[in-house]
Structures are given as C-alpha cells and as structure tokens.
N, C-alpha and C positions, 0 to 999 in steps of 0.2 A: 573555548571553542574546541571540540573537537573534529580533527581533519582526520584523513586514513589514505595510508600507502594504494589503496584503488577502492574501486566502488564494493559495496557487500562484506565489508569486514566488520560489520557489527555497530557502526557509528551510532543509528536510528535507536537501536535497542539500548545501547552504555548508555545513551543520552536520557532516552526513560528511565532505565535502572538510577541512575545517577539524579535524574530530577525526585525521584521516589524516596531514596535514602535523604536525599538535603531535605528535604519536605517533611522528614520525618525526628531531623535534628530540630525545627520550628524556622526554617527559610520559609521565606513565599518564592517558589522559585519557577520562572515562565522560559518556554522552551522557543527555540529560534531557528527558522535553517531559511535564510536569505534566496535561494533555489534549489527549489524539487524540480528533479524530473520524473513523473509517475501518474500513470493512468488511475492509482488506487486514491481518490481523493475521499474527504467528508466536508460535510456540512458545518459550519462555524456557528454562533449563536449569535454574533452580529451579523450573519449574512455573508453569506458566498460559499465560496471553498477553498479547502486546503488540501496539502498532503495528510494521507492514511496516519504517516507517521506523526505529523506533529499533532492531530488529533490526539494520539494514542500517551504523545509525550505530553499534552495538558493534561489528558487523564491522570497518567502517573507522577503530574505534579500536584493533582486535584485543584486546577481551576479546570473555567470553561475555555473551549476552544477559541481563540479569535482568527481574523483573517490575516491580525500582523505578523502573524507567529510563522507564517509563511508568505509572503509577501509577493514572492514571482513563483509561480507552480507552470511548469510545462507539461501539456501531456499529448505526447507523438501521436499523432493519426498516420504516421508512414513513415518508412525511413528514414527520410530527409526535414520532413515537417512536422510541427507540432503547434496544439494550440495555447496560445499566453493567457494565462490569467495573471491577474495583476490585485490584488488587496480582496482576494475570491470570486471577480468580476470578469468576464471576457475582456480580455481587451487586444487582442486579432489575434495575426497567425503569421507563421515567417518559416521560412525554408530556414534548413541548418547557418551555411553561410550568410544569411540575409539576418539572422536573428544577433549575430555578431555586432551587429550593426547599431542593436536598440541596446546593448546592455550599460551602455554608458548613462542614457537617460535612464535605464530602469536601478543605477544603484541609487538616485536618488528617492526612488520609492521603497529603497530597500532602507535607508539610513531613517528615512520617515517613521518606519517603522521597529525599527529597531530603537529609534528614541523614547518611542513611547513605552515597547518594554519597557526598557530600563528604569524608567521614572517612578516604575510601578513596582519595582522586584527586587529582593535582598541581591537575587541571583539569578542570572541571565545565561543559559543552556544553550549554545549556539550549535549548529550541526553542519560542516560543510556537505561539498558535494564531490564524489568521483576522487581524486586526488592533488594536492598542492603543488606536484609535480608533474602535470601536465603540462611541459611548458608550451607547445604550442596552442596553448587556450589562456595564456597568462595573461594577455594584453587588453584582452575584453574579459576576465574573469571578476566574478561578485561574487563567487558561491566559496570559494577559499580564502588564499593569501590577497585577493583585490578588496576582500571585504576587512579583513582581519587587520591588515596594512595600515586602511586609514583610520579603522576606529581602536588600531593599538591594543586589539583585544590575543590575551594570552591563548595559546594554541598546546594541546595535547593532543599527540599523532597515535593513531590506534595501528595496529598491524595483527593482522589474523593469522595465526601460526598454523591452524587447519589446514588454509590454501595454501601451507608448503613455500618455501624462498623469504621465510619474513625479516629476515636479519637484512638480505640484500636487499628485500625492499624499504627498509626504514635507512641503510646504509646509502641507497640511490635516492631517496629523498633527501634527504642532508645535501650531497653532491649537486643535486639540479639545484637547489633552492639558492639563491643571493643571500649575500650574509643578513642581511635589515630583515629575513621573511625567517631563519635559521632560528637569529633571536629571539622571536617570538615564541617560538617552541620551548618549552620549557619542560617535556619529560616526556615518555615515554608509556603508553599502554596496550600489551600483549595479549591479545583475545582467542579464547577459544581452545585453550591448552589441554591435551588428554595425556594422564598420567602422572607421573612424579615429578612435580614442578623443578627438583633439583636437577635433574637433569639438562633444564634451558641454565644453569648457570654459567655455563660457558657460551652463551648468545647471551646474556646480560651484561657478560664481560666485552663479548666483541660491540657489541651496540654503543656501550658507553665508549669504549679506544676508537670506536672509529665518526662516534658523533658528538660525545662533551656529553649526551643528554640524560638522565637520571631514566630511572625507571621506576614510573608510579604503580607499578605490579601487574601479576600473572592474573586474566581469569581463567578460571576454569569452563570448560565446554559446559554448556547447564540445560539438562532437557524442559526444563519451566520454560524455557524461551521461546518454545516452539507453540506453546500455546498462544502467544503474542500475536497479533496482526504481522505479517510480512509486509514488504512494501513492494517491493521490487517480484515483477512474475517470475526472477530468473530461479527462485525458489519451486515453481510447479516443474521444472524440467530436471529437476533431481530429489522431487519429494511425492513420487507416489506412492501410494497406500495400499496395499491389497492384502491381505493375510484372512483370518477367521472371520471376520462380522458377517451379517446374517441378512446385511440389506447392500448392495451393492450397488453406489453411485458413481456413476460417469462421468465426468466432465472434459471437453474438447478442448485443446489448447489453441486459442484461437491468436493471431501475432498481436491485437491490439487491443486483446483481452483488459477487463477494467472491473475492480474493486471485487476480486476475488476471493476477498476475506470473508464475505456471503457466506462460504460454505464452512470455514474457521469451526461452529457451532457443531455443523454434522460432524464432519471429521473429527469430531470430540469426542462422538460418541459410540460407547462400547459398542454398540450391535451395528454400526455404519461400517463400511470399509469404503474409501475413497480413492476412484483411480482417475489420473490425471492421464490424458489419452496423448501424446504429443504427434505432430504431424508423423506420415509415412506410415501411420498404425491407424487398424479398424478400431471404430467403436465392439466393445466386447458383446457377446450375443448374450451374455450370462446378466447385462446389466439388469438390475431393476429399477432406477433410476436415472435418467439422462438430465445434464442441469447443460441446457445454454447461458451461457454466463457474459456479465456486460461487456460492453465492449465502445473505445473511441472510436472506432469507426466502423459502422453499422454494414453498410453497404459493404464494402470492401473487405470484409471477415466475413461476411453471407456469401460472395462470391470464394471465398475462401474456402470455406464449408463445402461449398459443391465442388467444388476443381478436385478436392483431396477424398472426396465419394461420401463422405459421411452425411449425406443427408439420405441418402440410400440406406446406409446403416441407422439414423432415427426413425425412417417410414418404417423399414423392418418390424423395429423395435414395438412400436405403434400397432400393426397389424398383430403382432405377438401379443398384445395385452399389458407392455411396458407402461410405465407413468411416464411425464414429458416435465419438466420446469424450466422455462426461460426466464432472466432475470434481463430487466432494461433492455439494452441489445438485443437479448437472443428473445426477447417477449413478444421484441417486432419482427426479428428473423420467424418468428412463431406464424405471423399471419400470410393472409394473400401475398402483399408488396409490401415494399421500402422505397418511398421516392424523398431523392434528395435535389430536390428544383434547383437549390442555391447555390450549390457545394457546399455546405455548414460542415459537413464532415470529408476532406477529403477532395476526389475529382465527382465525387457527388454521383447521380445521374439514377437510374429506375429497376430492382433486381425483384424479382419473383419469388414472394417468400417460402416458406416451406407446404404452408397452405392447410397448418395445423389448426389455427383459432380461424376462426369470420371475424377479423380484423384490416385495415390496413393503417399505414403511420407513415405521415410527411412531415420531414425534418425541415427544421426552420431554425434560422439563428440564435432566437430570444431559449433561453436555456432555462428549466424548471432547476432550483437550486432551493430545497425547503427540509425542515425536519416534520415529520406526520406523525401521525398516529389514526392508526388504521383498523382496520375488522377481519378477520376472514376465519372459518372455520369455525364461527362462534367466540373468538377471540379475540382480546383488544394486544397490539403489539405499536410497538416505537420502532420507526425506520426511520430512512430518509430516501427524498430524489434528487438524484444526479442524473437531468436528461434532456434531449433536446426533441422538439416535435409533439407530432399527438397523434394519438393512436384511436382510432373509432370503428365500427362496424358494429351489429345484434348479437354480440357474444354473449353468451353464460357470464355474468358476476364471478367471480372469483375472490375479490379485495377490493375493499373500500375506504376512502376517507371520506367520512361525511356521508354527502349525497354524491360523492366522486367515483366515478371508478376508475381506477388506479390498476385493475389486473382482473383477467378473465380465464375463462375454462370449457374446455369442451364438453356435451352435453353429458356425456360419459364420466367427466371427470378427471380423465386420465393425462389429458394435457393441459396444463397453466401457466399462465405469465404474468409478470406485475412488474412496474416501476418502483416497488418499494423494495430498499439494499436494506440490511441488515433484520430481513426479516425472523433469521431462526435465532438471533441473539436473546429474545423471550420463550422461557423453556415453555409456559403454557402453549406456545403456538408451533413449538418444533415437538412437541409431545403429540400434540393434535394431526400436525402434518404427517407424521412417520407411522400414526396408526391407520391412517387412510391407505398406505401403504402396507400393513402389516406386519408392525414395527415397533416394539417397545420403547422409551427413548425417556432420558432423566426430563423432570421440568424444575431442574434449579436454572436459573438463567446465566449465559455464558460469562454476562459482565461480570459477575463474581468471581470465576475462574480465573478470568482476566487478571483482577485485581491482587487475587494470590499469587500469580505469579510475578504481576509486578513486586510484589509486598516480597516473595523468596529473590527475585532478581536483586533487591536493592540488599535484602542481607548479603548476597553473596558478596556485591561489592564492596560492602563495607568490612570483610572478612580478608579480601583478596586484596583490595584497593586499599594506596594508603588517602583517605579523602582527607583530612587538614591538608598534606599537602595538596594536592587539588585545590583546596577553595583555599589554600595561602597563595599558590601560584594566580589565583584566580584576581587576586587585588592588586 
C-alpha cells in the first residue's frame, strides 16, 4: 500500500507507474484504493463507476477496470456534502460529519472487495487517501492505517520533496503514528526530485535517525507524467497553458468542476494552447474556443457562472463569432433551464441557462452510467456517460449513439453540447473537430500517448526504484 505524508504527492501516479513495471516483469497485478474522493470518475466494464485514477491504474496494469478496485468513491457537490457511491452505484449522500457515521459499515464493503482482488492477483496495488497522520480522522478512517491495520497489509509512505518540508513531513508521520500502524511501514519513497540526487543524502540520513525506516529511492520529477490523466482539479489552479499555439481554448474553473481530463487530448496538441480561467479573472476576448466543462453540481456552478460575470463573457464571445463546447454539465448550462425538482445535485431548485441551444434538462436521481460509442462529424468515436437527467428540446443533432441523441448544436454550428466525456481521446474525431475550427490537429489517438508514458513512467521506476525490495516488503 502506498500511503503519503498529505494528499497530491504522487501516490495515484507511483501506483500506475509501479502496476506497469510488475506487469511487465509477468505479475497480474490489480490496483486498489478503499476511498476516493474525486469528481473525475469512469466507467467500469461491470458497471458503475469509479475514480479517474483507478481507471487509469487498470490501464496501466492492463486489465479491465472493475467497480471493486474502488469500492467507496465520494464526489462533493459542496463543501460540506458529497455523493457516496458504493461498488459504482449510488448509494446516498451525507454531510461531512454525518458521513463519519457510515464508514464503519462501509469498511465492510471495502474488505468485500478487496477479497476478491486478491483471490485473483499475484499482486494487489493498494492507494490510500490524503494522509496516515491525520489523526483526527483516525477513528472512522478506511482509506489509510483503518484499512491497512486490519488486513495487515505492508505500507510504503511517499513524500514529495517539490512541495518543500518533506523530511518534516515523513519525520511527523512517524511521530503521530502508534507504534502497531509505524510497523507497518516498511520504507520510504521520495517523489518528484530536481537535480542531483546526491544532494538529498543528507535528508536520507536524517529520515532513517529519525524514523528506523529504509529508503526504497529517489524519483525523479518526470515530464511523461503530465501527460497522464490528473485526478484531483487542484492541478488546473497551477497548470495553465498559454504560450505559441494557434487555437486558443478557454476553459472556466468552475468549484465542482468534473472529469476534466476531456480536454487532456487538446491540450496535447501542438497548434491548441489551453487556458484554465480561475475565478476573479475574465474569460479572454482572444479565445477561440470556450469548453464548459462537467460538472457535480450543475445548478449551483451555473449560478456560479453568472455571479463571477462570465456568461457575459461567453455571450460576447458568441456574438464575436467564437465556437462554444459544453461537456455534461456545461451542455445543460448550454440550454434554456436546469431544473433540479429533487435535490439530486445539491439544494436543487430552477436556474436559467445560458440560452445557447433550444434545449432544456431536469435532473432526476436514476443516473445514466454506460460506455458508447457514438457519431458526430462523420466519425465513430468511444466515450462514456457519467450523468444525471435528460436533456430535450428541437435542437440541431450534433452526436449520436444509435437513434439517440446524446449532443446538439446550434443551427450555425458554432455552439455544441454532448453527454459523451472522452470524446477527443479518438484522433479521427479531434482531427475532425479542430478543422471545423480551423485547425490542424494529429489523428494518432491519445490512448497511445497515454500508454508511452505509462510504459517511460514504469522504466524510470525501475531505474530510480529498488522494486525486489518493494515486492519483498510486499509478502
């Protein structure tokens, strides 16, 4: 298992990297994280959903995804609340403190599943969550030392030396932890290092005198990584893009923003330049592209939208001869209304959309959760829906599954929306899309890229990383 001195130090990423290299010594080896919290989910191939991440870590262990492999996935609608899925299924909703509540019943859904890995794997990739040393979360925690505890499973502490203070933080772990959760740990791995590794040998030294614990190696900072799905949005508030490309796309940083890796594809490519807008900042007048992007809570991010003026800035955009892309959320933000009768997302209730498509969309509990295969632009392309509600009105076709429509357009062209996420991941169809724009664009398709970088991430680890130990510690 590996745990991490706080959340965003790399854990999601080593755990692919690291399922990629065993996979490639001849392990079957299936990836595990007991609780996500993340808005960025996919689609499983038994059905439901999971986290982005552990998606990405079946990938790079090359099986298929399943729903056990993340078993409790929260994903906030608002500061205080989020919704539970449980084996990729809804299964309700709970305020922060109120959710304390259920996680004693939900480790037994976690160990359900965590059984059945193992029954099936040389080698079982386990991911915690946030830090082991939280300690006022210890008493209802599944997602660290409460999981790792009772099923005895070995633990390797990652610590990101980029974020600055990582000796203290692997030294105040040690400190917080009970000797029985201390034990457990058996080594040490430092992420994200720039420069001459000789240098940290005097933090190698303090690490071990002041915790007993070995050091399983330095990695290196590695820019393959960035081509990887992110999981966490806290990556869009310090990753915008702007420099030379020749098409410039927008996107608003909305608070409950969801499965932002959508755009992962553009952002790859030479002639795109991608700017991530964050609140208290206009939309740029120079855009050529504005992507509304999904979102957990629909209403409440549309309200969000107008209070901070940027739909002022998309009409502009509009009247100037801009193109428009709304994805899930921002498809519906796209139409007349958003009415949420139920509450299904949120405090619910009736917001006036932007009034871009002749559509409207009422959210309803029962959740569309499927992988498609769709049409648009003369192109067949592989996505998926993560969504709640339906969407109707006499709009322009835009995207189809089947006899479905799934995404529309205005009569012009210029503004579109669709329930299908990973649409530009098929280069024939982000090739297609960027010439409507005027726009050159490769059509190798992204999963390849993906898979080279996993494929250089796991060399590096096995370069940087000592893995026998790792997978001796691991028995």
């Amino acid at each position: 298992m590996l745990q991490g001195t706080g959340s965003d130090v790399g854990k999601s990423v080593l755990v692919a990297g690291l399922a990629r290299a065993f996979v490639n010594r001849g392990l079957r080896v299936l990836p595990f994280k007991p609780q996500n919290m993340s808005n960025n989910a996919a689609v499983a191939e038994d059905g439901g959903e999971i986290g982005r991440a552990q998606w990405l870590q079946a990938r790079a262990g090359r099986v298929q995804p399943s729903v056990h492999m993340n078993p409790v996935l929260l994903k906030p609608e608002s500061d205080t609340g989020a919704q539970i899925i449980v084996h990729g299924q809804p299964y309700g909703r709970a305020e922060a403190r109120v959710y304390q509540e259920h996680k004693a019943e939900l480790l037994g859904k976690v160990m359900h599943s965590f059984d059945r890995l193992k029954a099936d794997a040389d080698l079982v990739l386990v991911e915690g969550a946030g830090s082991p040393a939280e300690v006022n979360l210890r008493a209802t925690d599944i997602a660290n030392m409460g999981f790792a505890l009772p099923t005895r499973t070995p633990v390797a502490l990652v610590g990101d030396i980029n974020r600055g203070g990582v000796i203290a933080a692997v030294a105040g772990t040690y400190h917080l932890l009970p000797s029985e959760e201390r034990a457990l740990i058996k080594g040490v791995i430092i992420n994200q290092f720039r420069g001459d590794v000789r240098l940290f040998d005097g933090g190698v030294d303090a690490i071990r005198s002041e915790t007993g614990w070995p050091l399983f190696g330095v990695v290196p900072f590695l820019r393959e990584v960035r081509t990887l799905p992110a999981e966490d949005a806290v990556v869009l508030e310090r990753e915008t893009k702007a420099s030379t490309g020749k098409l410039r796309v927008v996107m608003p940083l909305l608070p409950r923003i969801a499965n932002f890796d959508d755009l992962d594809p553009l952002a790859a490519e030479a002639n795109v330049d991608l700017v991530v807008v964050p609140p208290g900042k206009t939309l740029p007048r120079d855009a050529d592209l504005i992507v509304l992007p999904g979102s957990k809570a629909t209403v409440a991010d549309l309200r969000f939208l107008k209070a901070e003026g940027w739909h002022h800035d998309i009409h502009a955009h509009v009247r100037a001869g801009g193109y428009v892309l709304g994805l899930c959320g921002g498809y519906q933000m796209l139409g007349r209304a958003v009415s949420d009768p139920q509450a299904t997302e949120g405090k619910g209730g009736t917001e006036e959309g932007l009034g871009l498509l002749n559509v409207e969309t009422t959210l309803w509990p029962r959740k569309a959760v499927q992988s498609v295969q769709a049409e648009a632009l003369g192109c067949r392309l592989e996505g998926y829906e993560i969504h709640t509600g339906r969407t109707v009105g006499a709009a322009k076709p835009f995207m189809t599954v089947g006899d479905e429509v799934v995404g529309v357009q205005s009569h012009g062209g210029r503004v579109m929306g669709t329930y299908v996420h990973g649409l530009f991941s098929r280069g024939e169809f982000r090739k297609a899309f960027l010439a409507r724009l005027g726009t050159a664009a490769s059509s190798a398709d992204f999963d390849s890229k993906v898979d080279e970088a996993l494929d250089a991430l796991a060399n590096a680890l096995e370069k940087h990383l000592d893995l026998d130990a790792l997978y001796a510690a691991s028995m």
